[in-house]
C-alpha positions as CSV (number, residue, x, y, z in Angstrom):
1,X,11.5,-2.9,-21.7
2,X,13.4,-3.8,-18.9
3,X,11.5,-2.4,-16.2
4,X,13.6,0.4,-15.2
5,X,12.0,3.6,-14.0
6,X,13.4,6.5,-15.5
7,X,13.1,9.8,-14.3
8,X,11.8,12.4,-16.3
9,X,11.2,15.7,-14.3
10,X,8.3,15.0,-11.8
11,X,7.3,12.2,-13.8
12,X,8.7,8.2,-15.1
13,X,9.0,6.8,-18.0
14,X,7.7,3.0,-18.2
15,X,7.2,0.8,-21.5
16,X,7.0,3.9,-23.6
17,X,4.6,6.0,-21.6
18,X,4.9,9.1,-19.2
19,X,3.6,8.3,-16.2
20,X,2.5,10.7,-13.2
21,X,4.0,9.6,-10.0
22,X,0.6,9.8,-8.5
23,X,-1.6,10.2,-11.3
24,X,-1.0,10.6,-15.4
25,X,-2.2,9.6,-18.2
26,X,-0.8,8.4,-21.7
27,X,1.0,10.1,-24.2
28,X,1.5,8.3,-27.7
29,X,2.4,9.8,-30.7
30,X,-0.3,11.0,-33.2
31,X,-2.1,7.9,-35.4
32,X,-0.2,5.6,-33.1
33,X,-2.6,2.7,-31.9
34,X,-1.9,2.7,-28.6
35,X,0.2,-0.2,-27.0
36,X,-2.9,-1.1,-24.4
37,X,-5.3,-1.8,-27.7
38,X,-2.4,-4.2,-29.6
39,X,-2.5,-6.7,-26.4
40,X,-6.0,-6.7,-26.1
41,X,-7.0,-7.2,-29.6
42,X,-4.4,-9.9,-29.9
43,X,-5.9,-12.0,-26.6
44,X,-9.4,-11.2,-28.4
45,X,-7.6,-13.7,-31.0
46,X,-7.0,-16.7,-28.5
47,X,-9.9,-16.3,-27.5
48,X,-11.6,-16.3,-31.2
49,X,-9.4,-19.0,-31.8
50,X,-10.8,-21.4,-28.9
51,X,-14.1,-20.3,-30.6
52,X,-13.2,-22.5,-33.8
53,X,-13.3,-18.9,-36.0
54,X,-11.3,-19.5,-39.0
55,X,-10.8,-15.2,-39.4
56,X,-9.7,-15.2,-36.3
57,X,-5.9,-14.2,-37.2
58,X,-7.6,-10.5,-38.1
59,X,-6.6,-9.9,-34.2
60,X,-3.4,-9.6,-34.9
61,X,-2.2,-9.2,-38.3
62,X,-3.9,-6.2,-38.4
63,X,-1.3,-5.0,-35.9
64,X,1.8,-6.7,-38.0
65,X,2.2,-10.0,-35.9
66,X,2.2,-13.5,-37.1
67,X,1.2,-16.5,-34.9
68,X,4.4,-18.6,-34.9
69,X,3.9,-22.3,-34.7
70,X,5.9,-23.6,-31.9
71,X,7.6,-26.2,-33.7
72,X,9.1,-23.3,-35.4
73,X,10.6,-21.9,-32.0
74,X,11.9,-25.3,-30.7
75,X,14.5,-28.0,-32.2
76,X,13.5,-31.6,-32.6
77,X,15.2,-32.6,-30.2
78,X,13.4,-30.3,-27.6
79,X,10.1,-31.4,-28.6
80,X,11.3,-35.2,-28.1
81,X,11.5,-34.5,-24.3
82,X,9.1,-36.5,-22.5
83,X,7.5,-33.6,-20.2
84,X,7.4,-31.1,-23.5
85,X,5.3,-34.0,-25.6
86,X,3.1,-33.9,-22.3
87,X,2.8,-30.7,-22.1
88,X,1.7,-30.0,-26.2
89,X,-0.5,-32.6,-26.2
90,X,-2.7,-30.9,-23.4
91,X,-1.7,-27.0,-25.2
92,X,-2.9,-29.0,-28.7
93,X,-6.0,-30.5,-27.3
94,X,-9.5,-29.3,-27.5
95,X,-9.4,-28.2,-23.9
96,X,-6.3,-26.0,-24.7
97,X,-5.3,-23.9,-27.1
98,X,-5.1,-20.9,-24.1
99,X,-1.9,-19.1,-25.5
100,X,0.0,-18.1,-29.1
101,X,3.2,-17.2,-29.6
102,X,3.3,-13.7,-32.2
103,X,6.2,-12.3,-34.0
104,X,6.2,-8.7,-35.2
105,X,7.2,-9.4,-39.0
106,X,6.0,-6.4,-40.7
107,X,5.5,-2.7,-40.2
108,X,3.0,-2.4,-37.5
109,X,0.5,0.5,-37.1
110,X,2.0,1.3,-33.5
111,X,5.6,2.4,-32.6
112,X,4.6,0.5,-29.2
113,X,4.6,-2.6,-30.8
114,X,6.3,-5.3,-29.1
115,X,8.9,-7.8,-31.5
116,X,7.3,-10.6,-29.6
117,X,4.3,-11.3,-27.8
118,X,3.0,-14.2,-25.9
119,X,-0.8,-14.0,-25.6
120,X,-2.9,-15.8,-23.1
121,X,-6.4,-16.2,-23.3
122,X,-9.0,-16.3,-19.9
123,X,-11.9,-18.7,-19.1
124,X,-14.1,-20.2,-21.6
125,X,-17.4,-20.1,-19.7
126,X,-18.8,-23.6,-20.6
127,X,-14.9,-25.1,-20.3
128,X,-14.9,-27.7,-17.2
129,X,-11.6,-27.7,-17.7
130,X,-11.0,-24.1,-17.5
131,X,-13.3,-23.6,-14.3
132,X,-11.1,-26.0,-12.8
133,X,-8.1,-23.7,-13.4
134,X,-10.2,-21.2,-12.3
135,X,-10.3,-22.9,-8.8
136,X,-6.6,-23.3,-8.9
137,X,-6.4,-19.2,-8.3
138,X,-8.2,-19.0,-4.2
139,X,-5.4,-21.9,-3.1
140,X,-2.5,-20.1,-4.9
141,X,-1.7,-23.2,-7.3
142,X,-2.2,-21.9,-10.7
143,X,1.7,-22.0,-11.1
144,X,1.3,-25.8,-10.9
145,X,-0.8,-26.6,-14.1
146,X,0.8,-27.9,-17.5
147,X,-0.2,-24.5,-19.4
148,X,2.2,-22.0,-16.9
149,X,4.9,-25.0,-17.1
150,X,4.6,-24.7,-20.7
151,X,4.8,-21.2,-20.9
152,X,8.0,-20.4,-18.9
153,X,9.7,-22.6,-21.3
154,X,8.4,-21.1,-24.2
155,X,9.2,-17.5,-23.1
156,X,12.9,-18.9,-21.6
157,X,13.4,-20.4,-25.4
158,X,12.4,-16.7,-26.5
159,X,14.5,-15.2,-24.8
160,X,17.2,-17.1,-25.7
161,X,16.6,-16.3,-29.2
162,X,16.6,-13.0,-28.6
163,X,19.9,-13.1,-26.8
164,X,18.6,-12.7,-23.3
165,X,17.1,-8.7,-24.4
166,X,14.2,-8.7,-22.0
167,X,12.3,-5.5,-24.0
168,X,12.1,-8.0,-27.2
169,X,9.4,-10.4,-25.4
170,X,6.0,-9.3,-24.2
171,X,3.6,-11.4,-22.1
172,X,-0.3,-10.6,-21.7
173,X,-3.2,-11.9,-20.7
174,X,-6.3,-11.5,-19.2
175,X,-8.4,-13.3,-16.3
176,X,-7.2,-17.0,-16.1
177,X,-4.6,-15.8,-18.5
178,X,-3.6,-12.5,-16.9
179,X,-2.9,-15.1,-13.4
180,X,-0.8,-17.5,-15.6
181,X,0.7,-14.9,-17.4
182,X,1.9,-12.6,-13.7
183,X,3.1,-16.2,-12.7
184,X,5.5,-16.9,-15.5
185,X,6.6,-13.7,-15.9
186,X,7.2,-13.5,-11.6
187,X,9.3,-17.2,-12.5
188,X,11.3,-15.3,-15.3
189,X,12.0,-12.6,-13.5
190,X,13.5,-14.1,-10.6
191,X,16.0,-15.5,-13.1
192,X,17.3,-12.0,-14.1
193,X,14.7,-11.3,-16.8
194,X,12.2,-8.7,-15.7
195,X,10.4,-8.7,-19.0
196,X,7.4,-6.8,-20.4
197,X,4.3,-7.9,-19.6
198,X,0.4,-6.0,-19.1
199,X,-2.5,-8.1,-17.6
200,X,-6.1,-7.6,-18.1
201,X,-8.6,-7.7,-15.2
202,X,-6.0,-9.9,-13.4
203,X,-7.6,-11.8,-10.6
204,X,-7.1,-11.0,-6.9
205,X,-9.2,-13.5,-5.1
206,X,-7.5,-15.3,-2.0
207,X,-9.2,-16.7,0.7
208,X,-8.5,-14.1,3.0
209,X,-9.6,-11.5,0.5
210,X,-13.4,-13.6,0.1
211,X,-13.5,-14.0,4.0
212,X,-13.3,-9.9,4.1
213,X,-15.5,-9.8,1.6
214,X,-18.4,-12.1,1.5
215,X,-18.1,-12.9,5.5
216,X,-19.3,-10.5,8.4
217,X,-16.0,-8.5,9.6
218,X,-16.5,-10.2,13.1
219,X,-16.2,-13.7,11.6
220,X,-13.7,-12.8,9.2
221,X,-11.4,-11.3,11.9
222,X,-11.8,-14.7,14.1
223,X,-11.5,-17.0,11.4
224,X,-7.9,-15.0,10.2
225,X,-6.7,-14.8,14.0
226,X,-7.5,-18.9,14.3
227,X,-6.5,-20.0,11.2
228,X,-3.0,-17.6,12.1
229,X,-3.1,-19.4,15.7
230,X,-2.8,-22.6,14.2
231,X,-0.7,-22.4,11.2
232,X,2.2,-21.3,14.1
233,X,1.9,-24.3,15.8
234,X,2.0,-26.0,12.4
235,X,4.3,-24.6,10.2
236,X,7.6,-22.8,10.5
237,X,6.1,-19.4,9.2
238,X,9.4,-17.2,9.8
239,X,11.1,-19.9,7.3
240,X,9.0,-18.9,4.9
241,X,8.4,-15.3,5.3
242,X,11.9,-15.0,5.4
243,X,11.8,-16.8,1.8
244,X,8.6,-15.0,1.0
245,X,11.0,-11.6,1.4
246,X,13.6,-12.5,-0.2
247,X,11.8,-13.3,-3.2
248,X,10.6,-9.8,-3.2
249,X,13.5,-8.4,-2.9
250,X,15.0,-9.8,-5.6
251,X,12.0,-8.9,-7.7
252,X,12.7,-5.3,-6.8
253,X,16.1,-5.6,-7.2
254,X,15.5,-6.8,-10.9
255,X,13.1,-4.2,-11.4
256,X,10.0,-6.2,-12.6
257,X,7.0,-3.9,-12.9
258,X,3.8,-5.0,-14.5
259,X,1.1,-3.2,-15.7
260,X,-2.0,-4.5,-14.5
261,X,-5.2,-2.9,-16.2
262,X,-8.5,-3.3,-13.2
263,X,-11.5,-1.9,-13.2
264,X,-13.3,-0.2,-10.2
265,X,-16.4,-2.5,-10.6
266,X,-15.0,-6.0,-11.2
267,X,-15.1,-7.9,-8.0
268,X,-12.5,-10.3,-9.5
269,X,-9.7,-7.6,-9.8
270,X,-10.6,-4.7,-8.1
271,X,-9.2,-6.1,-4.7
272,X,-6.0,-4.8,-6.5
273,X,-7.4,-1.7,-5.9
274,X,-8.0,-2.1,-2.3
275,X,-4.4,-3.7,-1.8
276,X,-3.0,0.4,-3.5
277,X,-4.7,2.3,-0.5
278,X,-3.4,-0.3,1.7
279,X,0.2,0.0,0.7
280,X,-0.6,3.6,0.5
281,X,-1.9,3.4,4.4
282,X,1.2,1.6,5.7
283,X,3.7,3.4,3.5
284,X,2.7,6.9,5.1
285,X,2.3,4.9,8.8
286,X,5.7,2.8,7.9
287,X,4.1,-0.6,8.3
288,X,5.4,-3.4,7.0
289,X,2.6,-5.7,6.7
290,X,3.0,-8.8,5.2
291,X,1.1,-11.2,7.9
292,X,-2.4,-11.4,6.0
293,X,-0.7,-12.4,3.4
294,X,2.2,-14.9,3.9
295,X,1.6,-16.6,7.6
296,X,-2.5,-16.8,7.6
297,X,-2.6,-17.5,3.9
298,X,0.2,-19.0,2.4
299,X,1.6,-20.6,5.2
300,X,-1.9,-22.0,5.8
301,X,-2.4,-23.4,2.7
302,X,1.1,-24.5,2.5
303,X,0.3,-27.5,4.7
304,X,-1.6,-29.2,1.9
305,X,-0.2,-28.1,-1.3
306,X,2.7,-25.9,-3.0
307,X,2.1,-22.8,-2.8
308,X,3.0,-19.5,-4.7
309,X,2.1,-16.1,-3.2
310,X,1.5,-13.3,-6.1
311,X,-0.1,-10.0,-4.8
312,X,3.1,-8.1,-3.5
313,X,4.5,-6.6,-6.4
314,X,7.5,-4.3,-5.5
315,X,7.1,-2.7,-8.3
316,X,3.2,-2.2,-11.0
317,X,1.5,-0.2,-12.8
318,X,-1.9,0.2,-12.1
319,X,-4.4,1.4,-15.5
320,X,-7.6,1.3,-13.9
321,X,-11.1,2.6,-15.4
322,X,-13.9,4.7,-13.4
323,X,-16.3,3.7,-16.0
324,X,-19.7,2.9,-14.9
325,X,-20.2,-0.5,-16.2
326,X,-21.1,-2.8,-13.3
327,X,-20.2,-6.4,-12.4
328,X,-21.2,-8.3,-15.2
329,X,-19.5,-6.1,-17.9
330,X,-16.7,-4.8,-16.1
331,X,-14.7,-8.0,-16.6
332,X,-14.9,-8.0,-20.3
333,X,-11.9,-7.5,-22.2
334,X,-13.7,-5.4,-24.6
335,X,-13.7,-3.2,-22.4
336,X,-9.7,-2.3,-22.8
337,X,-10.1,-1.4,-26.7
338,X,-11.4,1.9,-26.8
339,X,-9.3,4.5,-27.9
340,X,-11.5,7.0,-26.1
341,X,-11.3,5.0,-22.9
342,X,-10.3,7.0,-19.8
343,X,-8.2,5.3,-17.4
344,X,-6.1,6.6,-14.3
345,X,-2.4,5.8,-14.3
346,X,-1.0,5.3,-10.5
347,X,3.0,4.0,-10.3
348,X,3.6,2.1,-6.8
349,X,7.3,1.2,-6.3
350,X,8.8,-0.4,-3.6
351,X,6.6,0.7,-0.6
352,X,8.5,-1.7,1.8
353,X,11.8,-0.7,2.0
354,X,11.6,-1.0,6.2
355,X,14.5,-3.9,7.7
């Protein structure tokens, strides 16, 4: 897919379903294992495969994919570079091993079913080194680890392959993967490649979204209008709002629209929730508000490290389940693999369109 919205009466057509503007739900064709169910079960995989579990290409074969080595993807030559040996070796390691690279190389049980798919896998609980990638998500670095490096070259080389046809490559992931994942495909798409790509329970925790919720709405408003205060005597914010904009314009331009699958009770995605009846709430009062995000934030954090802002999307999806499950459950990828599973469909595009 390419991103592109097509109209189709009152309704769009994205990545082979028929979405309500507002609200819809899917429509696959009859015995057709729905596209949703594919991504998951394949991230189930990576996951089974950090696990050590020999079965644990089940995941996807069952679905028609091989898991393609990537010495099979890349010339000898390109593995010889000094930053792509670095970059393996960590991949290779016993703290890697977070993504695979599938090929479609049979008939598959879904007509949904992407040629490729790169699959990312989240945290592994008892992983030090994945809670430290974890941690990487509040300060808005998680673009600056060797896994997403790795990954934009992989899916580039894909690409490639593929002769630059953005609806042959899929990306997915969910939690730690599903932020990796939204920053590759964001890199990619600035490029001119607004390809494919569904996260699970995709984090949305900044640390202006903890200060509103886990601090009293008093302190929170202080410590967002000091820490404001001082980042414009620090930094040259309208510099990089203006960069910040452009970015998103361009993103809209190339029509990038992920789908982003949240849940009403996880506490680590559901701010993605909150940040729909906000665009909602400036769209219909034609605010373009961007502050919270870019000069208190970013900007903030942008004295110390790089920085890469990723909750303005011009363009998502948002699948989110009203289940009942609570906080413990409600992150669980499990939870996407349901045929019966009911889930509201809501299409945001380009809400800020103002000058």
């Amino acid at each position: 897919m390419d991103g592109a919205l097509i109209p189709i009466g009152s309704s769009f057509a994205i990545g082979g379903y028929r979405i309500g503007w507002r609200l819809g739900e899917y429509e696959n064709e009859p015995q057709s294992v729905p596209k949703r169910i594919i991504l998951a079960n394949t991230i189930n995989g990576m996951y089974e495969r950090r696990r050590g579990n020999v079965s644990c290409n089940i995941c996807w074969s069952e679905h028609g994919y091989d898991l393609v080595s990537l010495e099979n993807i890349f010339m000898l030559e390109e593995l010889d570079k000094p930053d792509m040996k670095r970059y393996l070796k960590q991949e290779n390691s016993v703290k890697g091993q977070y993504f695979g690279v599938l090929h479609r190389s049979r008939s598959s049980n879904s007509s949904e079913a992407p040629e490729w798919v790169v699959s990312i896998r989240g945290t592994k609980p008892s992983s030090i080194h994945d809670i430290w990638k974890d941690l990487h998500i509040p300060f808005q670095g998680v673009h600056t680890n060797s896994t997403v490096k790795l990954l934009e070259i992989v899916v580039m080389k894909l690409l490639e392959m593929e002769s630059n046809d953005s609806s042959k490559v899929t990306i997915t992931g969910h939690s730690l993967g599903a932020a990796m994942g939204m920053s590759v495909a964001r890199k990619i798409a600035l490029r001119g490649h607004p390809i494919d790509c569904h996260f699970f329970n995709p984090p949305f925790v900044t640390l202006h979204s903890m200060s509103q919720r886990y601090l009293p709405k008093l302190v929170s408003s202080t410590f967002r209008q000091g820490a404001s205060y001082f980042v414009n005597k620090m930094v040259d914010c309208g510099r990089r709002l203006a960069r910040e904009k452009e970015e998103y314009e361009q993103l809209k331009e190339n029509k990038w629209c992920p789908f982003l699958y949240l849940h009403k009770d996880d506490r680590i995605s559901n701010k993605h929730i909150e940040e729909i009846r906000r665009r909602d709430t400036n769209r219909d009062r034609g605010v373009l508000d961007l502050d919270d995000y870019y000069t208190c934030g970013s900007a903030f954090l942008s004295l110390f490290r790089d920085v890469e802002t990723f909750h303005l999307l011009p363009r998502a999806v948002y699948c989110t389940s009203q289940e009942d499950l609570g906080f413990f459950k409600s992150h669980k990828l499990s939870n996407w693999t349901s045929n019966d599973l009911v889930i509201e469909v809501q299409c945001l595009e380009c809400l800020f369109d103002q000058d």
